[in-house]
ZAMARGU-4260 file (C-alpha; in steps of 0.2 Angstrom, whole numbers, plus 5000, padded with zeros to 4 digits):
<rodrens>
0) 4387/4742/5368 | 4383/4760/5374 | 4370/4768/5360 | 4366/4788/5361 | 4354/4800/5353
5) 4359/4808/5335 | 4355/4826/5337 | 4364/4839/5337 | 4366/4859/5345 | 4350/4868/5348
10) 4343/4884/5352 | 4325/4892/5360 | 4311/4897/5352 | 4295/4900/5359 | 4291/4894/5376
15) 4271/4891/5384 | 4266/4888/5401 | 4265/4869/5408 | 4248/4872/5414 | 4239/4877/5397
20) 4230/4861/5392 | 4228/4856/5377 | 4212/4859/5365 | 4208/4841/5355 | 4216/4838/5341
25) 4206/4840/5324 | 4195/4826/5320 | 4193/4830/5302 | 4206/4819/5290 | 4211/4834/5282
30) 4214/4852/5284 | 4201/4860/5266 | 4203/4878/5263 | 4188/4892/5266 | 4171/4887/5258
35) 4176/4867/5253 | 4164/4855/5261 | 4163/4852/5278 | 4160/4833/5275 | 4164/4829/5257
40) 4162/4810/5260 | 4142/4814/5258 | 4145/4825/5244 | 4134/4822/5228 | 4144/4811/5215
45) 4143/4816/5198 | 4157/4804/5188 | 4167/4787/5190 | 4181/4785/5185 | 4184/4765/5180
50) 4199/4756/5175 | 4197/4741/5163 | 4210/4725/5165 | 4220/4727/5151 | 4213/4713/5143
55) 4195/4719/5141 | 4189/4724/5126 | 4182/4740/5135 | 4199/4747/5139 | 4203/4750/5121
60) 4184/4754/5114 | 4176/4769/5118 | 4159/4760/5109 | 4162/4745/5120 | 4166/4755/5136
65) 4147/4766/5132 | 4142/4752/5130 | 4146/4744/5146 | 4143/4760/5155 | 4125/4761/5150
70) 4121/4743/5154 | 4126/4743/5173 | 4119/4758/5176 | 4101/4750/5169 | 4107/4735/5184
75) 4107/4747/5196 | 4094/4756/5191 | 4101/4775/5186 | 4110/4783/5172 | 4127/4780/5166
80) 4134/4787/5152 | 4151/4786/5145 | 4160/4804/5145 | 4178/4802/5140 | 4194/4792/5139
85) 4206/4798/5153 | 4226/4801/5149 | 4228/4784/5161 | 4217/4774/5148 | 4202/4773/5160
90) 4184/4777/5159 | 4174/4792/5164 | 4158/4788/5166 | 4146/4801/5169 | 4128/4797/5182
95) 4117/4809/5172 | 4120/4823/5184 | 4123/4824/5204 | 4116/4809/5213 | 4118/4803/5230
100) 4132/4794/5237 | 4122/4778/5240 | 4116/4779/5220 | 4135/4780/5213 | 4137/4764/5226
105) 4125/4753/5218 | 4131/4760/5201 | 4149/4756/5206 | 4144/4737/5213 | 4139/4733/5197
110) 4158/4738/5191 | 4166/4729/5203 | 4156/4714/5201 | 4164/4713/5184 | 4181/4703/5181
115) 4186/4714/5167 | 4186/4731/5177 | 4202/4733/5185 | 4194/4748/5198 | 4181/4759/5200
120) 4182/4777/5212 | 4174/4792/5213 | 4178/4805/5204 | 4181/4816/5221 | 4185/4833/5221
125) 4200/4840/5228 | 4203/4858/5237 | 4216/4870/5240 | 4223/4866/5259 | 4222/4879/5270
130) 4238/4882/5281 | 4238/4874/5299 | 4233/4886/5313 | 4247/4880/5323 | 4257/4897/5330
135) 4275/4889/5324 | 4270/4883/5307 | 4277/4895/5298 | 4293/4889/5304 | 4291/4872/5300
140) 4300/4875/5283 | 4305/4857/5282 | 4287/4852/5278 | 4282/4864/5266 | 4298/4873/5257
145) 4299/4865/5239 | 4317/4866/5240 | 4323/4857/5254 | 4306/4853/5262 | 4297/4833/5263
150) 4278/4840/5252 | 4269/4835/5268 | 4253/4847/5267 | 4250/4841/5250 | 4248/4821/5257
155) 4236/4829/5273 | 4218/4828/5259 | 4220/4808/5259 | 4230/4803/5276 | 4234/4811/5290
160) 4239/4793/5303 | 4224/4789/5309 | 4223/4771/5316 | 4241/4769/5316 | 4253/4769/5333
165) 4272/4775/5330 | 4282/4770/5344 | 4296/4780/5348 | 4308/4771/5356 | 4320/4785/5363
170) 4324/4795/5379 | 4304/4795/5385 | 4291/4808/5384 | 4291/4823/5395 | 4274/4831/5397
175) 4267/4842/5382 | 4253/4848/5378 | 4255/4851/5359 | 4259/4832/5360 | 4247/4825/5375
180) 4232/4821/5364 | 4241/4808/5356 | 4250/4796/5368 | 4246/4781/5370 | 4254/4769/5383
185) 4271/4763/5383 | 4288/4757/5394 | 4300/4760/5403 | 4314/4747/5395 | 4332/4754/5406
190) 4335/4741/5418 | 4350/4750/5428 | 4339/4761/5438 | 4355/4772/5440 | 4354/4776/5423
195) 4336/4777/5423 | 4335/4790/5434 | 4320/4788/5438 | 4326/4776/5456 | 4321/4760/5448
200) 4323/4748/5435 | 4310/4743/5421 | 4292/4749/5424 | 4277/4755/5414 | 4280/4772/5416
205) 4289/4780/5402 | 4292/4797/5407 | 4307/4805/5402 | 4316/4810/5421 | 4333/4816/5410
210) 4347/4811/5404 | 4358/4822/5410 | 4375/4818/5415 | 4391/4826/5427 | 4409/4829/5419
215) 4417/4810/5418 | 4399/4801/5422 | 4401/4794/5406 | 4418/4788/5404 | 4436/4795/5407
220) 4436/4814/5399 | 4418/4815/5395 | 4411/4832/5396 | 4395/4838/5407 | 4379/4838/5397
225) 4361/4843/5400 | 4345/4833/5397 | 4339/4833/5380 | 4322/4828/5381 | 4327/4820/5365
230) 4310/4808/5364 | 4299/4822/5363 | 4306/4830/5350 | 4304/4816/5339 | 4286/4813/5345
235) 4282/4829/5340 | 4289/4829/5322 | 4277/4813/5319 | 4262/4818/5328 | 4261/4835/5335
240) 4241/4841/5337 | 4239/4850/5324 | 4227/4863/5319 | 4226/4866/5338 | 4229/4887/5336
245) 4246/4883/5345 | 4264/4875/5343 | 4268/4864/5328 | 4261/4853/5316 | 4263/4835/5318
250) 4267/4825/5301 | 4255/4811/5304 | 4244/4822/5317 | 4231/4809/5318 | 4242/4794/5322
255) 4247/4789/5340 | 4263/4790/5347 | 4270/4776/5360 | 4283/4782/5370 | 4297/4766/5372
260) 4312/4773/5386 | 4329/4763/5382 | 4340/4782/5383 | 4345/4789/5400 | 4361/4793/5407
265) 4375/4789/5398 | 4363/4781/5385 | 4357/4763/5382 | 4362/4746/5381 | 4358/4736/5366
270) 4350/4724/5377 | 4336/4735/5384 | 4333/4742/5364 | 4332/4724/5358 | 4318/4721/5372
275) 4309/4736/5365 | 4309/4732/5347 | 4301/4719/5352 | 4289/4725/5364 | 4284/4737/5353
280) 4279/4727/5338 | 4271/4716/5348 | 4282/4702/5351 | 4284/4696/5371 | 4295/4700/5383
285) 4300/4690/5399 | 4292/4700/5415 | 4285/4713/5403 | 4265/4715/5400 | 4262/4713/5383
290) 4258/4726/5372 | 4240/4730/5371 | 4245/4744/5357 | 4257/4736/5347 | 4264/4751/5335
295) 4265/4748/5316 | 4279/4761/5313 | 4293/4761/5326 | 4306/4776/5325 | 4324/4771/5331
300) 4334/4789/5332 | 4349/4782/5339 | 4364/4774/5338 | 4382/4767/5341 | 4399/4764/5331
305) 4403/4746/5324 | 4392/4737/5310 | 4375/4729/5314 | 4375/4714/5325 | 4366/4698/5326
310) 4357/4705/5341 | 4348/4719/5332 | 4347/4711/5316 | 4337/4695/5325 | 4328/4710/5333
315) 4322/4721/5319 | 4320/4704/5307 | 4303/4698/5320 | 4296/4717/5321 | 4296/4716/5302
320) 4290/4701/5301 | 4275/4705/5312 | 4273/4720/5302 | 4280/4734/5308 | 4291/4745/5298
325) 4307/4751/5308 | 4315/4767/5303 | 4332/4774/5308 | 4342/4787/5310 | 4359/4784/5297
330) 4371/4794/5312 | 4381/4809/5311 | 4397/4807/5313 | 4399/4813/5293 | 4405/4795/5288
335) 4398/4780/5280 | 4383/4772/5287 | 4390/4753/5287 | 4401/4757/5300 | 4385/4761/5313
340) 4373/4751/5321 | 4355/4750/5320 | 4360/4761/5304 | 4369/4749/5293 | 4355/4734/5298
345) 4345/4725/5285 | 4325/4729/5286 | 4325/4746/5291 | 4323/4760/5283 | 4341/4770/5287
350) 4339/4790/5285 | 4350/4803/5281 | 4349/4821/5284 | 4347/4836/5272 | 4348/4855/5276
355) 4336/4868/5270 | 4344/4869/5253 | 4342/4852/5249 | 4359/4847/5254 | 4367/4834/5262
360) 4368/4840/5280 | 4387/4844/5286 | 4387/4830/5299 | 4374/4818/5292 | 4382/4799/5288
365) 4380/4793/5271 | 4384/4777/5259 | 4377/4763/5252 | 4366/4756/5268 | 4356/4775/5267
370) 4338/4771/5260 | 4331/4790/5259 | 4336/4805/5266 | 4324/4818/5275 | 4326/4836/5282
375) 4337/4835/5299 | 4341/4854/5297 | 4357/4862/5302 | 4358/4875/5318 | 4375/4880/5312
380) 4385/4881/5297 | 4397/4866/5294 | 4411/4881/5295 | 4406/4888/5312 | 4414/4883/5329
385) 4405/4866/5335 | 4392/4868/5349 | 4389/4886/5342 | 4371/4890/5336 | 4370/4902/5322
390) 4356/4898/5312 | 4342/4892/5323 | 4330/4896/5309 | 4337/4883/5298 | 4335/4868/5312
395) 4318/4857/5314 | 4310/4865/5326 | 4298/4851/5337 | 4292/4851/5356 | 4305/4852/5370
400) 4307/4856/5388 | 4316/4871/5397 | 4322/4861/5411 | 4341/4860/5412 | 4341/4841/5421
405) 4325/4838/5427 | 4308/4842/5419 | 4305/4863/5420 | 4291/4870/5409 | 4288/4865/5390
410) 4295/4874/5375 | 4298/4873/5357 | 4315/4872/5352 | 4324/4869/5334 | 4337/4854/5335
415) 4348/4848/5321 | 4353/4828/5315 | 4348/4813/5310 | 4339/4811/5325 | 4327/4825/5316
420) 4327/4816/5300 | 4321/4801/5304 | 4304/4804/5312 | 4300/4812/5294 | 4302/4797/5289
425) 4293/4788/5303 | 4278/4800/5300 | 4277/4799/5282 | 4277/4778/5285 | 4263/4783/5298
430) 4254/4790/5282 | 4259/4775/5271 | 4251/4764/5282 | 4235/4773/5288 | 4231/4778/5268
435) 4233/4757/5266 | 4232/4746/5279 | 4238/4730/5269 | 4254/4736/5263 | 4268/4726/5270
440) 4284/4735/5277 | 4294/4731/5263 | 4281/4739/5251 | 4279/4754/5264 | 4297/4755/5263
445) 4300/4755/5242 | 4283/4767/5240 | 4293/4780/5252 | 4309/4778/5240 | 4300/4776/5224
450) 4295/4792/5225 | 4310/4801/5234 | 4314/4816/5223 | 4333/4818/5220 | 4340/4831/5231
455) 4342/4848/5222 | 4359/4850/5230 | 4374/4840/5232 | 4380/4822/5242 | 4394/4818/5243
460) 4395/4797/5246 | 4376/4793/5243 | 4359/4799/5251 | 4348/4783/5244 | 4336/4788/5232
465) 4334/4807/5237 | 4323/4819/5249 | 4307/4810/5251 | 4291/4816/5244 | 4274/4813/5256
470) 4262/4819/5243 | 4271/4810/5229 | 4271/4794/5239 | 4254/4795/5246 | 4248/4798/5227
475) 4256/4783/5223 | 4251/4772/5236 | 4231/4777/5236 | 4230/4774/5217 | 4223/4760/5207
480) 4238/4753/5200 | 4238/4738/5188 | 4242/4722/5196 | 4258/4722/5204 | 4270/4708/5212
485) 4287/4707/5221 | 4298/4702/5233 | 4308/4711/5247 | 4317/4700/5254 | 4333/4702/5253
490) 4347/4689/5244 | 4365/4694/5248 | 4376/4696/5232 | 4395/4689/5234 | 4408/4690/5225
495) 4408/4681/5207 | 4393/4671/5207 | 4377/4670/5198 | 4361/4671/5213 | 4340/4673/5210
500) 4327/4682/5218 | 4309/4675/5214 | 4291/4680/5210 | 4277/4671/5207 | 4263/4677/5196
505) 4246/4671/5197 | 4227/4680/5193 | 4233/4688/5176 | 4224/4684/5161 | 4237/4681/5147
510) 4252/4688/5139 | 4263/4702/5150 | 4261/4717/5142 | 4273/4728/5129 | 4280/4740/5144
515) 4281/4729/5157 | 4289/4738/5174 | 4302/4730/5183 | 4307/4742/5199 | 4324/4733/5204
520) 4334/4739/5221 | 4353/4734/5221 | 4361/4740/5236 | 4379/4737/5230 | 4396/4745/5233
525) 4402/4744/5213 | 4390/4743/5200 | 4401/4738/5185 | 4402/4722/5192 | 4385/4716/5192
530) 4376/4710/5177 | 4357/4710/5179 | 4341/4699/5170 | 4325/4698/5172 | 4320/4679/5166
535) 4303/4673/5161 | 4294/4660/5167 | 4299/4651/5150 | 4316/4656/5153 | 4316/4668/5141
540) 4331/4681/5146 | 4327/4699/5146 | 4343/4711/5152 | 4342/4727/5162 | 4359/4731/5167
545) 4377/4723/5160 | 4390/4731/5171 | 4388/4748/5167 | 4390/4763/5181 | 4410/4759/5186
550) 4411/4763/5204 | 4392/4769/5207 | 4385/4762/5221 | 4370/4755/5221 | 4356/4750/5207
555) 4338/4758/5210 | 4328/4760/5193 | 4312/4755/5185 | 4316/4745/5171 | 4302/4743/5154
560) 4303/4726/5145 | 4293/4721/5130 | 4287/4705/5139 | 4271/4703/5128 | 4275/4685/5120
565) 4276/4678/5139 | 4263/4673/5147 | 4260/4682/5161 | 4257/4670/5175 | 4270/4656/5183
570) 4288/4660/5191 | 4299/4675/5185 | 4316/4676/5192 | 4327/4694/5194 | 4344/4686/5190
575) 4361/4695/5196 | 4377/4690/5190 | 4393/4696/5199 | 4409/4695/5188 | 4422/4704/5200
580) 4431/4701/5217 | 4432/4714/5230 | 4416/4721/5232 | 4398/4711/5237 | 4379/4719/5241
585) 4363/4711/5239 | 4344/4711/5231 | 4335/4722/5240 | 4315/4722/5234 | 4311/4720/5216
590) 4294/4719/5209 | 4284/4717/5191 | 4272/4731/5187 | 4256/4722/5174
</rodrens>
């Protein structure tokens, strides 16, 4: 199987000299406006903010949470007063004025030390974000716009990807310095060396020699093409320096970027992308050194016709499993996703592109197997004569090279697909995972569409749960939520039978509550068949959805149930019921929100 890239017509932008290094990247974590601290870690800290278990008397008794406060802060040593009850429920508990960081930490042990307080944080201040420095920011719409941009700068005060390696298995990296700062060592995985261009087979060097091909190269009729440097684009969407006074600003700036090379002339074989799925999430590969960067986020903008196969699935199933979360590009060939492959796999993250007005892109793919959609820009209208470029402004505009075949001089250049889309997604799962380390893929994954926003314009055929949202989903993810459970793994649905998908609760101290949350994922291709319970550990049934929605695909909802006469703890089960012939799906993650 022959896999390609999924971008589309481009045009130049703004071009610098090869030979201009590259000043260091920002060390700072965030970007704060004119006059905000330098170093607000070692800022004075005035309030806590403290969460109470739902149980605790505390939670529900200002009396009893003054009292509380006032008696930890006599443990530690120091004043703690109760201030106010917050919208969320939880405490503000003021330290008698601003005291040293080390003071709130021995006010705050003596919280945590406490089985009745759920959390305990500082009550941090935020700032106004100033705008990167970067030359191109401004036309960096797609991270920024409120209509058809992804809310990036917003999620930049609590993440920007440090510790975390995105490997971007592609067409290789060709030298640039917006982008330099942030390799890290990767592979060359083409083993035709004619293909390769590069006059070998497989090697540790991963630079990008071109993919350029002559008229008929390719197959019968095939037409003369250039060399995309295709990787680099990508690479620079996630993690451009930023804040260096030139080019673009990376999404997750601070991450690293592992450049995997399965793309050359005429493409890639499925057998040289499966050996860098694996190699890149740290699994082993015959006469390949291993890994000594494994990535925790690998970016696959690529693809092929026909559905997924055992090969990738097996593939993609281990670099989950060893905790990497695997992003793709859904195609754009303007059709439904289940007919492409790594698109229509199970465990990825499958991405769809929007245009600057929050639309579906003209070419994008769609359907049931898209997750979320990102912005993948459109360099001409859907109207104009194909290969045109009309609206270069309306592109995502990323790191490129001038050189025709072989490496010339570097450049930024705006480029239009899915291909684009996708390493939005890669670099806000870069941000996901640096902001918390222990999240699983599958939770990395339903935190990014949990908190997708619907599109504000139109799809046709389904674009998951809408444009992503960075600082929505970094929000969600660096909050203290009440104790959650749930299970991603996924439990196919065929027709007219009855399956089950279980949790197991543990640690919570007695009954659910009155609103208990139930986030169910159903990827399915009719609705009105399925009926779907949750049932208590009692056996106790609890219905969310009886064949309601006709022919809508898919079920993605957060579901309240008034669970408080069950107890909390022991198995609960999401049931799904399919009463109809003709079409199947399955559970895709469900979890319970105490």
């Amino acid at each position: 199987m022959s896999v390609t890239l999924l971008a589309g017509s481009a045009t130049a932008s703004v071009a610098l000299g090869g030979s201009q290094p590259a000043p260091a990247p920002a060390a700072a974590s965030s970007l704060p406006a004119a006059g905000a601290p330098a170093a607000p870690d070692a800022a004075p800290v005035q309030n806590l903010i403290v969460g109470y278990k739902s149980s605790a008397t505390e939670a529900s008794s200002n009396k009893a949470a003054a009292d509380d406060a006032a008696a930890k802060g006599k443990k530690a040593g120091k004043k703690a007063k109760f201030d106010r009850r917050l919208g969320t429920g939880a405490a503000l508990v003021n330290l008698g004025g601003s005291v040293a960081p080390a003071a709130a930490a021995d006010v705050m042990a003596q919280f945590r030390a406490d089985p009745d307080v759920a959390y305990v944080e500082v009550d941090s201040r935020a700032y106004a974000m100033a705008t990167p420095n970067d030359t191109e920011y401004t036309k960096q719409w797609d991270l920024f716009e409120p209509t058809g941009g992804m809310n990036v700068p917003a999620a930049w005060d609590k993440t920007t990807g440090s510790g975390v390696t995105v490997a971007v298995i592609d067409t290789g990296y060709v030298a640039h310095s917006d982008v330099a700062p942030n390799i890290v060592a990767g592979y060359d995985f083409i083993s035709d060396a004619a293909g390769a261009r590069d006059g070998n087979g497989r090697d540790n060097d991963p630079s990008d020699a071109g993919d350029w091909s002559a008229a008929g190269e390719c197959g019968t009729g095939s037409s003369a093409s250039g060399s995309s440097w295709h990787g680099t684009h990508v690479a620079g969407t996630i993690a451009a320096a930023t804040n260096n006074a030139k080019g673009v600003a990376g999404i997750a700036y601070n991450a690293k970027i592992q450049p995997v090379r399965v793309l050359g002339k005429c493409g890639g074989t499925t057998a040289d992308i499966v050996d860098a799925i694996t190699w890149a999430s740290g699994g082993t590969v015959a006469g390949v050194p291993a890994n000594a960067t494994p990535a925790k986020v690998i970016n696959m903008s690529l693809g092929g016709s026909g559905a997924c196969t055992a090969s990738y699935q097996n593939a993609i199933n281990a670099a989950v499993a060893r905790g990497t979360t695997v992003v793709v590009a859904a195609g754009n060939s303007n059709a439904d996703a289940a007919g492409f492959s790594p698109a229509s796999c199970n465990n990825v993250v499958s991405v769809a592109a929007t245009n600057r007005t929050g639309d579906r892109s003209f070419y994008s793919n769609y359907g049931s197997r898209v997750d979320v959609s990102a912005p993948g820009g459109e360099t001409r209208r859907a109207t104009d004569t194909p290969g045109t470029v009309t609206t270069p402004e309306n592109g995502i505009l990323s790191t490129l090279n001038n050189g025709a075949t072989t490496p010339g001089s570097e450049i930024y250049k705006p480029y239009q697909g899915t291909s684009m889309a996708a390493p939005h997604i890669a670099g806000l799962a870069a941000l996901v995972v640096a902001a918390k380390p222990s999240l699983t893929p599958a939770q990395v994954e339903s935190a990014i569409k949990a908190n997708a926003r619907p599109l504000p314009g139109t799809c046709t055929g389904g674009c998951g749960t809408g444009i992503a949202d960075a600082a929505a989903t970094i929000a969600a993810v660096t909050s203290a939520p009440a104790p959650g459970f749930e299970n991603g793994t996924n439990v196919n649905i065929l027709d007219n039978t009855t399956v089950e998908s279980p949790i197991t609760v543990s640690g919570v101290a007695g009954n659910a509550p009155a609103a208990l949350k139930v986030n169910v994922n159903i990827v399915h291709t009719y609705i009105g068949d399925l009926k779907v319970d949750l049932v208590a550990p009692d056996g106790s049934v609890y219905n969310l959805h009886n064949r309601a929605g006709g022919s809508t695909a898919n079920i993605n909802q957060q579901y309240t149930v008034n669970a408080s006469s069950e107890v909390a703890n022991g198995t609960w089960k999401l049931r799904v019921n399919d009463n109809a012939g003709g079409d199947t799906g399955y559970i895709d993650y469900w979890s319970l929100g105490f």
